[in-house]
VEXDREN-2710 file (C-alpha; in Angstrom, 1 decimal):
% VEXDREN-2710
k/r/px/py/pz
1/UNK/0.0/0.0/0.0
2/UNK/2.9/2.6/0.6
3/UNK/4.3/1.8/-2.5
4/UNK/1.0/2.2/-4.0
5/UNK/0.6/5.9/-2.3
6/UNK/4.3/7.2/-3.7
7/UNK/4.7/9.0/-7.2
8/UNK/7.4/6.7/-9.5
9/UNK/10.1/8.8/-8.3
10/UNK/9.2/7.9/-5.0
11/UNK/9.0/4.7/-5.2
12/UNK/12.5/4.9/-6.7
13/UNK/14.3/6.9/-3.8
14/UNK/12.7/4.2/-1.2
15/UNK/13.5/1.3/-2.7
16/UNK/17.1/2.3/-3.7
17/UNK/17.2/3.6/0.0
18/UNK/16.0/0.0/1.4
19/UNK/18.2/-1.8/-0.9
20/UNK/21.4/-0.1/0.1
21/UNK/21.1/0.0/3.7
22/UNK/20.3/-3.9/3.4
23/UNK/22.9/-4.9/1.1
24/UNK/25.7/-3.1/3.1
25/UNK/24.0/-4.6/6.1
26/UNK/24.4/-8.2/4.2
27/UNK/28.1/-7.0/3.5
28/UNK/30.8/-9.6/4.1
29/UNK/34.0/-8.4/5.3
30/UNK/36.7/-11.4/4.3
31/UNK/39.2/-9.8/1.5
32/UNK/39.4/-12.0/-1.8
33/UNK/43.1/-11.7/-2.6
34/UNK/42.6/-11.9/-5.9
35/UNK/39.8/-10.9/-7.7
36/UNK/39.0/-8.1/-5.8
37/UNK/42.5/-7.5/-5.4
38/UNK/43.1/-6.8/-8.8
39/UNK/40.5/-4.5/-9.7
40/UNK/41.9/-2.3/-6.3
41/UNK/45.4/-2.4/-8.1
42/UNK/44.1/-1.8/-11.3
43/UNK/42.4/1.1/-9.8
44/UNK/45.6/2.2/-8.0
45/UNK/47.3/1.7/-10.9
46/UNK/45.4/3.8/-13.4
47/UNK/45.7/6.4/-10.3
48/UNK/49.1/6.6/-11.0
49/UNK/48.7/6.9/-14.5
50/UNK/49.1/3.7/-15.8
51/UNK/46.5/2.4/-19.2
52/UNK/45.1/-0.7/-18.9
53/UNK/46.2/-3.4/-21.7
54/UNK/49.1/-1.3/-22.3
55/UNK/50.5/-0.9/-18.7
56/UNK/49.1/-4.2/-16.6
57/UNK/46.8/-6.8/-18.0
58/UNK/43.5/-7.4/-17.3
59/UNK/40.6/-9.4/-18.6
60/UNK/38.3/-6.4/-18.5
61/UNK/36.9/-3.5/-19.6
62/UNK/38.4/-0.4/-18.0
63/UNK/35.2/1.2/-16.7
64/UNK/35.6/-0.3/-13.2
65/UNK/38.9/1.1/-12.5
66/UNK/38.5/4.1/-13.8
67/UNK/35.5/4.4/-11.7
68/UNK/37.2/3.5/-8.5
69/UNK/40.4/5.6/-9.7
70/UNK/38.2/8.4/-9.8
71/UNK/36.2/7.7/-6.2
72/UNK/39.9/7.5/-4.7
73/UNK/41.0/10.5/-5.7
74/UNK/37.7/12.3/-4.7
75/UNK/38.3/10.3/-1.2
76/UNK/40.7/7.8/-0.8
77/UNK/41.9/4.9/-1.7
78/UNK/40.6/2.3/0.2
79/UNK/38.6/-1.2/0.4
80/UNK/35.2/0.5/2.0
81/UNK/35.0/3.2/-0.8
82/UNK/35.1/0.1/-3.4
83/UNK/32.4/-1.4/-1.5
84/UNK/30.1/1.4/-1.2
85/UNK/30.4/2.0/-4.9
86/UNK/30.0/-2.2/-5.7
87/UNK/26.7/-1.9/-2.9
88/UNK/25.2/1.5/-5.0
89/UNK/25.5/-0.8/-7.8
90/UNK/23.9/-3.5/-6.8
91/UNK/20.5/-1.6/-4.7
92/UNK/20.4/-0.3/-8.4
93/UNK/20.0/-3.5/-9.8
94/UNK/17.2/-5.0/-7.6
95/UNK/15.8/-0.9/-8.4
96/UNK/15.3/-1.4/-11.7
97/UNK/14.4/-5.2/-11.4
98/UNK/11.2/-3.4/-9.9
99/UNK/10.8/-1.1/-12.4
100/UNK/11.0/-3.3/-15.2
101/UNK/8.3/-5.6/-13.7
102/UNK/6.5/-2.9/-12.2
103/UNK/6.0/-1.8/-16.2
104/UNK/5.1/-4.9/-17.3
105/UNK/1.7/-4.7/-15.7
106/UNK/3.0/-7.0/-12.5
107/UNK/3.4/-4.5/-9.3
108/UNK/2.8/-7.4/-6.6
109/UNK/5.2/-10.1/-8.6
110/UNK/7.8/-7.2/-8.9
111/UNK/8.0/-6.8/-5.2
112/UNK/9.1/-10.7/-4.9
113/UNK/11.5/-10.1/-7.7
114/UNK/12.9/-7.1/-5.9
115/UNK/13.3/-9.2/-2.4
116/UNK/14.4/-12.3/-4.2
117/UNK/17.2/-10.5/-6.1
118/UNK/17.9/-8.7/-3.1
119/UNK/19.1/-11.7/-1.0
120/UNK/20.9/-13.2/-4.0
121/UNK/23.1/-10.3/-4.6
122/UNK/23.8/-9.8/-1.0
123/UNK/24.6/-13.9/-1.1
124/UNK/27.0/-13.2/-4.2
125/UNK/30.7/-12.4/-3.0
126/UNK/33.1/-11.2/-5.4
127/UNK/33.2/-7.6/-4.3
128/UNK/34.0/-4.9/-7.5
129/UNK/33.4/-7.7/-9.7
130/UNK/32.6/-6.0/-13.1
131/UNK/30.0/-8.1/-14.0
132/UNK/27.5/-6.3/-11.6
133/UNK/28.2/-2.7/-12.9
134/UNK/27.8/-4.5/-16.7
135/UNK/24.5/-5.8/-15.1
136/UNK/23.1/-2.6/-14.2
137/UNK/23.9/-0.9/-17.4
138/UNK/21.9/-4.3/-19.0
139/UNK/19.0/-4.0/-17.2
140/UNK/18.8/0.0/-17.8
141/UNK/18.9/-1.0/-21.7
142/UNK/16.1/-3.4/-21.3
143/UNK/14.1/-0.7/-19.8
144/UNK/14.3/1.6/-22.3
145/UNK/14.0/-0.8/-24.9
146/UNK/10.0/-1.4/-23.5
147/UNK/8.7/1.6/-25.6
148/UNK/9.9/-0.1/-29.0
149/UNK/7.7/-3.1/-27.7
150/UNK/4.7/-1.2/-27.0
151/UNK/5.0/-0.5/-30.6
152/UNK/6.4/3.6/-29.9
153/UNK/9.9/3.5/-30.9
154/UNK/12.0/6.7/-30.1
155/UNK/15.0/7.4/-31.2
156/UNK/16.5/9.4/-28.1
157/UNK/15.5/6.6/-25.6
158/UNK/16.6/3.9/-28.4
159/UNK/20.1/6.2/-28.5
160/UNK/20.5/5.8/-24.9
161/UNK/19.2/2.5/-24.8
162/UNK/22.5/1.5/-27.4
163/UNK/24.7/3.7/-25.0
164/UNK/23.8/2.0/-22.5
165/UNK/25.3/-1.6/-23.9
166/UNK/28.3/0.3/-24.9
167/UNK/28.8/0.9/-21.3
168/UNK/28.1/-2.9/-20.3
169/UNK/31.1/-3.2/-23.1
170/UNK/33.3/-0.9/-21.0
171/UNK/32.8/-3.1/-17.7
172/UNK/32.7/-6.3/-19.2
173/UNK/33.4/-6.5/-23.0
174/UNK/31.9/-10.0/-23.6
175/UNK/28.6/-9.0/-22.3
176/UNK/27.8/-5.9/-24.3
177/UNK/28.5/-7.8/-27.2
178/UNK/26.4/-10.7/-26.1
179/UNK/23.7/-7.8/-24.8
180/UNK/24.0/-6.0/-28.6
181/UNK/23.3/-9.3/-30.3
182/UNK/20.3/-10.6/-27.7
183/UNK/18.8/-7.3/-27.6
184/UNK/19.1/-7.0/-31.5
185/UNK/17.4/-10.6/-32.3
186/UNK/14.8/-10.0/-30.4
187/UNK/14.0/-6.5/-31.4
188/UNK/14.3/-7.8/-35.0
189/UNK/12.3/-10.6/-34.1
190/UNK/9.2/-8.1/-33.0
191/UNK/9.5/-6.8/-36.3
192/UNK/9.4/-9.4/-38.5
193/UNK/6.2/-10.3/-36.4
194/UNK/4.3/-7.2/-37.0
195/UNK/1.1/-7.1/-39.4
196/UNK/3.4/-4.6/-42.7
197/UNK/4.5/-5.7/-45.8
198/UNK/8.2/-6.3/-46.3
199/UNK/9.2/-2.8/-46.9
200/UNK/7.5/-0.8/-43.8
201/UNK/9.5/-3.5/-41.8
202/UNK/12.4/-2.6/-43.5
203/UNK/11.8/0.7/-42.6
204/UNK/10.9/0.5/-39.2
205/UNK/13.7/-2.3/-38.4
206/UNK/16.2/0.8/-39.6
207/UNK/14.3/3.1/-37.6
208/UNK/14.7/1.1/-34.3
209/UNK/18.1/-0.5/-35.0
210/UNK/20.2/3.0/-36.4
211/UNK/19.9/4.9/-33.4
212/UNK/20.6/1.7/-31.3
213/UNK/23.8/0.7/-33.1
214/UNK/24.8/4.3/-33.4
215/UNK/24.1/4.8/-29.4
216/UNK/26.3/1.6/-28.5
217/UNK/28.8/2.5/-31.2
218/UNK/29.7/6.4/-30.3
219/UNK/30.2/4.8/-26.5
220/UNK/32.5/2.1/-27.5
221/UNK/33.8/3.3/-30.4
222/UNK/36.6/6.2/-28.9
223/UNK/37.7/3.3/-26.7
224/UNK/38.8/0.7/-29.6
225/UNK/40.4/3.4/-31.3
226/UNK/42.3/4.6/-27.9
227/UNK/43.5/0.9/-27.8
228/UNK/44.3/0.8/-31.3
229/UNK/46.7/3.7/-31.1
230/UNK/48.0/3.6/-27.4
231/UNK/48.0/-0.5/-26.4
232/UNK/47.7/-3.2/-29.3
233/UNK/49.0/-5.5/-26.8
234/UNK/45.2/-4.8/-25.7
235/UNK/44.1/-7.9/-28.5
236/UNK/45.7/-10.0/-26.6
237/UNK/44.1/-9.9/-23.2
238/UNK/40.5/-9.0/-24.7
239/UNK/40.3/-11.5/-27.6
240/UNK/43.6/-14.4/-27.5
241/UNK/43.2/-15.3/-23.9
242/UNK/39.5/-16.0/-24.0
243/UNK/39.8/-17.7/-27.0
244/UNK/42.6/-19.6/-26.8
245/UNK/43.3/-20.3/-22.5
246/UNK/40.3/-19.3/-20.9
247/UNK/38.4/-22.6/-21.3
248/UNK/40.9/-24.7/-20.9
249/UNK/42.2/-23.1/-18.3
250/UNK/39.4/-22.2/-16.3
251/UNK/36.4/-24.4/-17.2
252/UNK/34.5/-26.1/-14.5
253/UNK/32.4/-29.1/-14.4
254/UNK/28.3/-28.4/-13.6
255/UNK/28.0/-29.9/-10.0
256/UNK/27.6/-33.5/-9.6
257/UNK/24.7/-34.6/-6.9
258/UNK/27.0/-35.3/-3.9
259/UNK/27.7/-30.9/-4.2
260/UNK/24.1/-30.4/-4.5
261/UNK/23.8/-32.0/-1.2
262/UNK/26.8/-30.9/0.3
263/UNK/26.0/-27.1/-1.3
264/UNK/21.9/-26.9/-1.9
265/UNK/22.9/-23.7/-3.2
266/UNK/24.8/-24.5/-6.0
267/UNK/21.1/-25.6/-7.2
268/UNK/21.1/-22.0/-8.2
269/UNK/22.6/-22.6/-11.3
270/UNK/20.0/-24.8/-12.8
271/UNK/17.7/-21.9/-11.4
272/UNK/17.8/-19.8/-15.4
273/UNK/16.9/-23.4/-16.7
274/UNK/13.5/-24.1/-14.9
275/UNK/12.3/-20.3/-15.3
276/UNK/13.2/-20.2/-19.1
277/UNK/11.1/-24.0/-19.3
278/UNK/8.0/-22.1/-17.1
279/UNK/8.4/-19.2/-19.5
280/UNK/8.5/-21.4/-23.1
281/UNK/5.5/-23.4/-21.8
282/UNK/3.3/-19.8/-20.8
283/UNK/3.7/-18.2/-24.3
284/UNK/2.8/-21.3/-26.3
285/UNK/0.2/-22.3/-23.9
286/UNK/-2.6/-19.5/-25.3
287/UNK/-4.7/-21.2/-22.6
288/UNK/-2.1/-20.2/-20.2
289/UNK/-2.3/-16.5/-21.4
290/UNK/-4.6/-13.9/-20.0
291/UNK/-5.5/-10.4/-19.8
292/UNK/-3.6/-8.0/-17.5
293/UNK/-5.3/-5.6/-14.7
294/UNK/-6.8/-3.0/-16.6
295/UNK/-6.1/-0.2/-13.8
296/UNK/-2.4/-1.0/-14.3
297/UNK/-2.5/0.5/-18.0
298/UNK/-0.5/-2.4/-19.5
299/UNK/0.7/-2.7/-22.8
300/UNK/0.0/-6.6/-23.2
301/UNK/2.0/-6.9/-26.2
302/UNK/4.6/-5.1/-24.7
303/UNK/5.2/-6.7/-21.8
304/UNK/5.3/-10.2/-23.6
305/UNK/7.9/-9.3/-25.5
306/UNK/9.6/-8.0/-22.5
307/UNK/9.4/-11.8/-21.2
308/UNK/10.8/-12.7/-24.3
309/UNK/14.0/-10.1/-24.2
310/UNK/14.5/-11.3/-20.7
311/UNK/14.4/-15.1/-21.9
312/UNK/16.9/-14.3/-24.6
313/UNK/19.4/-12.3/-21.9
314/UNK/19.0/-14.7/-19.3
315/UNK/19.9/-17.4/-21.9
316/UNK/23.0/-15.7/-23.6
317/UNK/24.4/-14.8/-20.3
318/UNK/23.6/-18.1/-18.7
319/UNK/26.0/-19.4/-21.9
320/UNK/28.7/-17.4/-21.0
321/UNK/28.9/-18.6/-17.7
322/UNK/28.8/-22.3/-19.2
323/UNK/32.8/-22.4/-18.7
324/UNK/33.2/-21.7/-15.3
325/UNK/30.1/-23.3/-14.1
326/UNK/29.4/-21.9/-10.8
327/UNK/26.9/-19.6/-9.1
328/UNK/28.6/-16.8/-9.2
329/UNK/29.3/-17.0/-12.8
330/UNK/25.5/-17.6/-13.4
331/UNK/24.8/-14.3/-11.4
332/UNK/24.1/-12.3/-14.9
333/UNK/21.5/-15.1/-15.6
334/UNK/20.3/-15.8/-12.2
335/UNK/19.2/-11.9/-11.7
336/UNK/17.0/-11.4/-14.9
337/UNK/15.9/-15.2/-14.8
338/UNK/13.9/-14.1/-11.5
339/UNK/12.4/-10.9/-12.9
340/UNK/11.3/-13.4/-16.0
341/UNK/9.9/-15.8/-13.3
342/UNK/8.3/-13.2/-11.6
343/UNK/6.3/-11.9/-15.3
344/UNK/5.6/-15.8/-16.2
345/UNK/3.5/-15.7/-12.3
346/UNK/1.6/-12.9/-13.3
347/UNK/0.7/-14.1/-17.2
348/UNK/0.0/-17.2/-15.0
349/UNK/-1.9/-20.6/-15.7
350/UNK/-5.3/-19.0/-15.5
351/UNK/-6.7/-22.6/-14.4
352/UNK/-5.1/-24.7/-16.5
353/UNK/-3.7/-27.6/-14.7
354/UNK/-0.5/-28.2/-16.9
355/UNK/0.8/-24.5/-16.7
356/UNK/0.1/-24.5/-13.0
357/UNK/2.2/-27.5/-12.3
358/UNK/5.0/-25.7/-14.5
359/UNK/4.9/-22.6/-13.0
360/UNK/4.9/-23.8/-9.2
361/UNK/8.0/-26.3/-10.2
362/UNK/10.0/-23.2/-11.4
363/UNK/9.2/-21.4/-8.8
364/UNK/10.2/-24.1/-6.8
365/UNK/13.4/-24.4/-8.1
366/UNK/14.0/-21.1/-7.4
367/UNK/12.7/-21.1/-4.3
368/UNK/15.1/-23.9/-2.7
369/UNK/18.3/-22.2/-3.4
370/UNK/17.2/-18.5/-2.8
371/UNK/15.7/-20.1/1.1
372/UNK/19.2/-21.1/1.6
373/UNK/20.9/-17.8/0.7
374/UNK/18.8/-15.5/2.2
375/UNK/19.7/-17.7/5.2
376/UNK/23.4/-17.5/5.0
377/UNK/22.7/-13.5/4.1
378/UNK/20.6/-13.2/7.3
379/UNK/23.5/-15.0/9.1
380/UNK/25.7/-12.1/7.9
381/UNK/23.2/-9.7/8.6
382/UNK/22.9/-10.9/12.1
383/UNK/27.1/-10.9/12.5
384/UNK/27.5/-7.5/11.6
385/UNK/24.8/-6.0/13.6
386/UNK/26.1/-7.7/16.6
387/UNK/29.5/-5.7/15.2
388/UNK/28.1/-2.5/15.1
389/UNK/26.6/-2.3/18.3
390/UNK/30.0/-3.9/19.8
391/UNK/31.6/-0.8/20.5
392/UNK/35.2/-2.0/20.5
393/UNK/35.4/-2.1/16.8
394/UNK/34.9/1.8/17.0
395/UNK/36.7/2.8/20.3
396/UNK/39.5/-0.1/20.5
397/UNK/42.9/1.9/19.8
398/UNK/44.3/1.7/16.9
399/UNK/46.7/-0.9/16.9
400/UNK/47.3/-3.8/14.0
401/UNK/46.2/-6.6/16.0
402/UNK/42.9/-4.6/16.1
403/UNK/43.4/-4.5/12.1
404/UNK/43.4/-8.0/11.8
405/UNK/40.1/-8.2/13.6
406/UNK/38.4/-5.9/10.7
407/UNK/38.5/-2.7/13.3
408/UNK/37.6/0.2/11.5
409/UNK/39.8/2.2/13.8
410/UNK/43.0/0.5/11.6
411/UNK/46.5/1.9/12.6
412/UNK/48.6/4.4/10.0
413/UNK/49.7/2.3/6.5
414/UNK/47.0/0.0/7.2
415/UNK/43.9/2.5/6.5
416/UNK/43.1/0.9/3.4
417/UNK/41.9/-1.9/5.0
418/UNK/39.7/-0.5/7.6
419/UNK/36.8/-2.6/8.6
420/UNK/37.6/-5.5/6.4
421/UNK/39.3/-8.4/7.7
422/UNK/42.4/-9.7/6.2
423/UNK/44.6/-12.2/7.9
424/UNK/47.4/-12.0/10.0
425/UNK/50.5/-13.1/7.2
426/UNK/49.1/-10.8/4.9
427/UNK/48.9/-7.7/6.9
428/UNK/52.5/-9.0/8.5
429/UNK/54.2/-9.1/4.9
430/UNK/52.4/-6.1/3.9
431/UNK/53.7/-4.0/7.3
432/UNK/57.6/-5.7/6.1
433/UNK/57.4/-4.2/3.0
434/UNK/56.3/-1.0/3.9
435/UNK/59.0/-0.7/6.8
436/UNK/61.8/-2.1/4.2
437/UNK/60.8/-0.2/1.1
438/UNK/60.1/4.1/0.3
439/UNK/56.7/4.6/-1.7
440/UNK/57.6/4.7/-4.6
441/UNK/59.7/2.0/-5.0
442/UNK/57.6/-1.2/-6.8
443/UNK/58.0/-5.3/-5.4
444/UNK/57.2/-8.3/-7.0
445/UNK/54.0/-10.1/-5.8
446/UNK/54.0/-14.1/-7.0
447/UNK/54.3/-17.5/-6.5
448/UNK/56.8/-20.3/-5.4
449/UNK/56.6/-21.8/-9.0
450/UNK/55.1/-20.1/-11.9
451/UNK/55.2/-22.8/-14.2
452/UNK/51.7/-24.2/-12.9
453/UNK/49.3/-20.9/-11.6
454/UNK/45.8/-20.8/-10.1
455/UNK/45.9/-17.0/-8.7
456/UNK/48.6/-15.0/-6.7
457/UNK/47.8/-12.2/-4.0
458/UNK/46.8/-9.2/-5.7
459/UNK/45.8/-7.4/-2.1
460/UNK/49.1/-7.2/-1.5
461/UNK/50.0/-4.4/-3.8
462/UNK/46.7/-2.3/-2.3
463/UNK/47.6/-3.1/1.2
464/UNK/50.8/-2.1/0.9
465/UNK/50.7/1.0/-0.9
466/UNK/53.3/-0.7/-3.6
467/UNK/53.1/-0.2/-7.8
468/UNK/53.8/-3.8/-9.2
469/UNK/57.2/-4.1/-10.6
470/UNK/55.3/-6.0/-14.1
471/UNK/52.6/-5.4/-16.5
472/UNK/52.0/-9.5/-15.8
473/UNK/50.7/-8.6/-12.3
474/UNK/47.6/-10.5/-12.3
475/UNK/48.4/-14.0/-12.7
476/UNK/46.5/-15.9/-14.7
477/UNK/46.7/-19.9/-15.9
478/UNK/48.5/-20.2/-19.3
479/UNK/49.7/-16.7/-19.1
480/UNK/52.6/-16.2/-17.0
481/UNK/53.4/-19.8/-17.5
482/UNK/54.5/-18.9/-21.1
483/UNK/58.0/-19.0/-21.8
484/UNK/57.8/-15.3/-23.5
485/UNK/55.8/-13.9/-21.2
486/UNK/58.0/-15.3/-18.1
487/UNK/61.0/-13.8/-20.6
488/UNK/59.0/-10.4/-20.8
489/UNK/58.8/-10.4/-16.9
490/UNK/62.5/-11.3/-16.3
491/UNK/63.0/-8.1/-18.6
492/UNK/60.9/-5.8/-16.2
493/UNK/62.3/-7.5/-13.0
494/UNK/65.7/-7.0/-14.3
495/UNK/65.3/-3.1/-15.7
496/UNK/63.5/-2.2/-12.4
497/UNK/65.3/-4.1/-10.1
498/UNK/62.5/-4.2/-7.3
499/UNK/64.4/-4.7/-3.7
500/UNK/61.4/-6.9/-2.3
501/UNK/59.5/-9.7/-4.1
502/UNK/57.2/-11.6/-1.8
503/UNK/56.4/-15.4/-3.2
504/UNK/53.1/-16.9/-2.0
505/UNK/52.3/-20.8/-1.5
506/UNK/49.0/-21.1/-0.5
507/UNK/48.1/-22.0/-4.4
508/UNK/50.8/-24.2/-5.2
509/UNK/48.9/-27.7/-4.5
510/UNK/45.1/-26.0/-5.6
511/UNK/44.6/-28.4/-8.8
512/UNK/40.9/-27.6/-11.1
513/UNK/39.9/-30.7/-13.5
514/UNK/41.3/-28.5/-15.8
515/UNK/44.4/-27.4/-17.6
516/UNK/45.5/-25.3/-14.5
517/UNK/46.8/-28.4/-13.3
518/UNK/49.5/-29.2/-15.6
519/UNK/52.9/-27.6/-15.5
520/UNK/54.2/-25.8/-18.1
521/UNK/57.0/-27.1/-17.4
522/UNK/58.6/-23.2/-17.7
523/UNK/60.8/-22.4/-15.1
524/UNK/62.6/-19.1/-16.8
525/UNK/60.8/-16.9/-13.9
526/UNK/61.9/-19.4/-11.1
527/UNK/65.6/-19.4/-12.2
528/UNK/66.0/-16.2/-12.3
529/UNK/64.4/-15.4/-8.8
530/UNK/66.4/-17.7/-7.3
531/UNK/69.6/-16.7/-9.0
532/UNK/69.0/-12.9/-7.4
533/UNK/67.0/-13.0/-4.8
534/UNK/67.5/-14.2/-1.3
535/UNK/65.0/-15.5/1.6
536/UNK/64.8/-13.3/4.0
537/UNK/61.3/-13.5/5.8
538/UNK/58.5/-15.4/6.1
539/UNK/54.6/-15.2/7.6
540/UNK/52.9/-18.6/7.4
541/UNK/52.8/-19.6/3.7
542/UNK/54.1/-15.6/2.4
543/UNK/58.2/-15.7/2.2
544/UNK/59.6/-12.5/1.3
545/UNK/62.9/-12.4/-0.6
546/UNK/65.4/-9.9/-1.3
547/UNK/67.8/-8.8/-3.9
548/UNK/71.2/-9.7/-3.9
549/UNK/73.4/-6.8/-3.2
550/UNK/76.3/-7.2/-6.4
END
């Protein structure tokens, strides 16, 4: 009923209120080394004026860092200004997951979409992941693409709607394309099913698809050619490693029964699958169709194709997480596969028996896994209130064993990390370096071998306040176990001579069912580390070396 009583706006601001203030409520406060590791360096990085693809390599678009590179200058760079900007991001999300349902004539099914993709991206981890900002910027497009279905295409909101997937391209580049080509069969698709001869589609398919392509084109467009001109090298991280490493690499196996039990909710990931099934079955089942609520002034052909853009979305992005099965490579899927859900309740069975039975086993599906993560996310909720309200973690003095307890009262040099737990070999090697090295001087953060590699510690560098001494920073499998890429990084070690390098081997003995397993058998990195550098600490599975004085 309060809902009912706002204006749209309204509704907006309170929703987006309540989502934030529940997501960082649902906020864990473990670091991930390395993935969010590396977008904080590659933020840091760009801070210091460094270009991505040409300076340090990365998998992803640059919008993420320069977004954080550009919120640490305006405050500082630290871990809780990441996850503010990561939590915006995501209350936006479940916002316009609303919205979009909201428009398509379901108000009361788009408040259990709302809820539901609340809990699963406070369950998701993976803090400054990409993927979520690329999310967004999907959803936003799908949203303004509605008016083309009600049969009102508009060239400014089909312009913005193309921008829009140019910016999912900046964030993640394999899901703006994947957005431009979803988005584009299915509004071609709507075309080709209107009532005009073959010419007035022609026309109108122009009308609806020139602004579009121009909108996602003037966005991405300035970028390629940056690349182009400034770092070719950039082909190889965008389009050789996922092509030629990344599945082979990094490809996981869909989990077997014994996970399902040990992990019920890994039964997320067939989540897509029984929503898309429910959906299929609705719009071929006319019996299964029905009219929408008058007083909600809904386009009905609009807000079927709407269920079918979200199908198509849900599908494309569920296939791009087909390599590394897990649920949080599903997350792109799993998010729009519950708004669909949510729009296949409201077309609803209508009575007939064999819709009903379809739609209540999707939505059991989805209920079973979403049950157990709103549990573990009420679990965290629960844990961090109790922190709050504990008023040591605000009045404790600063001191660094208080820093390893995630105090937000963290001592000098270790600020970055304040209120986020990280453990105690990490902060201890990361407190070495900076007593043994000056600011500006750059270490070496890797691995006891390098001729097999799963991930290294990225945090390091952020924690630390250290520039990496390599453009090959971020470690990834079949990349730094090359011989000329170990060649290239003997070349930077060597013309920059860092003091410190700090070899991790907590990964050494982590073995996929993949190609991550097998050694390279490349040792030209190992040889030459041992050949100048010396032990001279070490904190648990972190041993920090030095360079031979000649």
């Amino acid at each position: 009923m309060l809902l009912r009583s706002l204006s749209a706006s309204g509704r907006f601001i309170l929703l987006l209120a309540f989502a934030f203030a529940f997501l960082l409520l649902a906020i864990q406060r473990d670091l991930n080394i390395y993935d969010e590791g590396s977008i904080l360096v590659g933020a840091m990085r760009i801070a210091n004026g460094d270009v991505p693809h040409r300076d340090f390599f990365t998998l992803y678009g640059p919008a993420q860092f320069y977004v954080l590179a550009s919120l640490f200058k305006l405050f500082s760079p630290s871990v809780l200004v990441e996850r503010l900007w990561d939590t915006l991001v995501r209350a936006l999300i479940a916002t316009i997951v609303f919205l979009i349902v909201e428009k398509c004539g379901a108000r009361r099914e788009a408040c259990f979409a709302y809820v539901a993709a609340l809990i699963w991206l406070g369950f998701f981890s993976f803090y400054g992941f990409p993927l979520f900002p690329a999310l967004l910027f999907a959803l936003i497009s799908a949203l303004l693409l509605l008016h083309v279905f009600e049969g009102e295409p508009r060239a400014l909101m089909l312009l913005t709607g193309g921008a829009s997937v140019g910016f999912i391209a900046l964030f993640r580049y394999d899901l703006g394309f994947v957005t431009l080509v979803a988005e584009g069969l299915v509004m071609g698709a709507y075309v080709l099913t209107q009532k005009k001869t073959l010419r007035e589609k022609l026309v109108l398919l122009a009308h609806i698809l020139l602004p579009y392509i121009f909108g996602f084109a003037v966005v991405l467009l300035p970028v390629a050619v940056g690349y182009l001109a400034y770092a070719p090298r950039a082909v190889f991280d965008i389009v050789s490693y996922s092509s030629e490493y990344y599945a082979r690499m990094r490809s996981l196996p869909f989990p077997t029964w014994h996970v399902l039990v040990a992990s019920p909710d890994q039964i997320a990931i067939y989540l897509p699958i029984g929503v898309w099934a429910a959906t299929l079955f609705i719009l071929l089942d006319r019996k299964a169709s029905r009219s929408l609520d008058p007083l909600e002034h809904t386009n009905i052909n609009g807000a079927r194709w709407m269920t079918i853009l979200f199908g198509v979305l849900s599908i494309f992005f569920y296939l791009k997480g087909l390599v590394r099965v897990s649920v949080i490579h599903m997350a792109a899927s799993i998010i729009p596969a519950l708004a669909l859900l949510a729009m296949v309740v409201k077309w609803g069975p209508n009575g007939n028996r064999a819709s009903t039975v379809v739609v209540w086993l999707s939505i059991f599906i989805a209920a079973v896994p979403t049950w157990i993560a709103a549990r573990g996310v009420g679990g965290q909720i629960s844990r961090n209130i109790d922190l709050i309200t504990h008023s040591s973690i605000w009045s404790a003095l600063p001191t660094e064993e208080q820093a390893k307890l995630g105090s937000c009262r963290a001592p000098s040099g270790l600020e970055r990390i304040a209120c986020f737990k990280l453990d105690k070999n990490r902060i201890d090697a990361a407190r070495f370096l900076q007593d043994q090295t000056n600011e500006n001087d750059v270490v070496f953060s890797g691995l006891t071998r390098h001729d097999k590699t799963f991930a290294n510690d990225m945090m390091l560098y952020f924690v630390a306040k250290r520039q990496p001494a390599t453009k090959w920073d971020l470690f990834a499998p079949g990349v730094q176990t090359r011989a000329d890429i170990q060649t290239e990084m003997v070349s930077e070690l060597e013309s920059k001579k860092p003091r410190i390098a700090v070899l991790e081997s907590d990964f050494d003995n982590i073995a996929e069912p993949n190609d991550s397993a097998v050694s390279s058998g490349v040792t030209v990195l190992d040889e030459y580390i041992r050949n100048h550098y010396d032990f001279v600490a070490n904190f648990g599975s972190v041993n920090v070396l030095e360079r031979r004085a000649k």
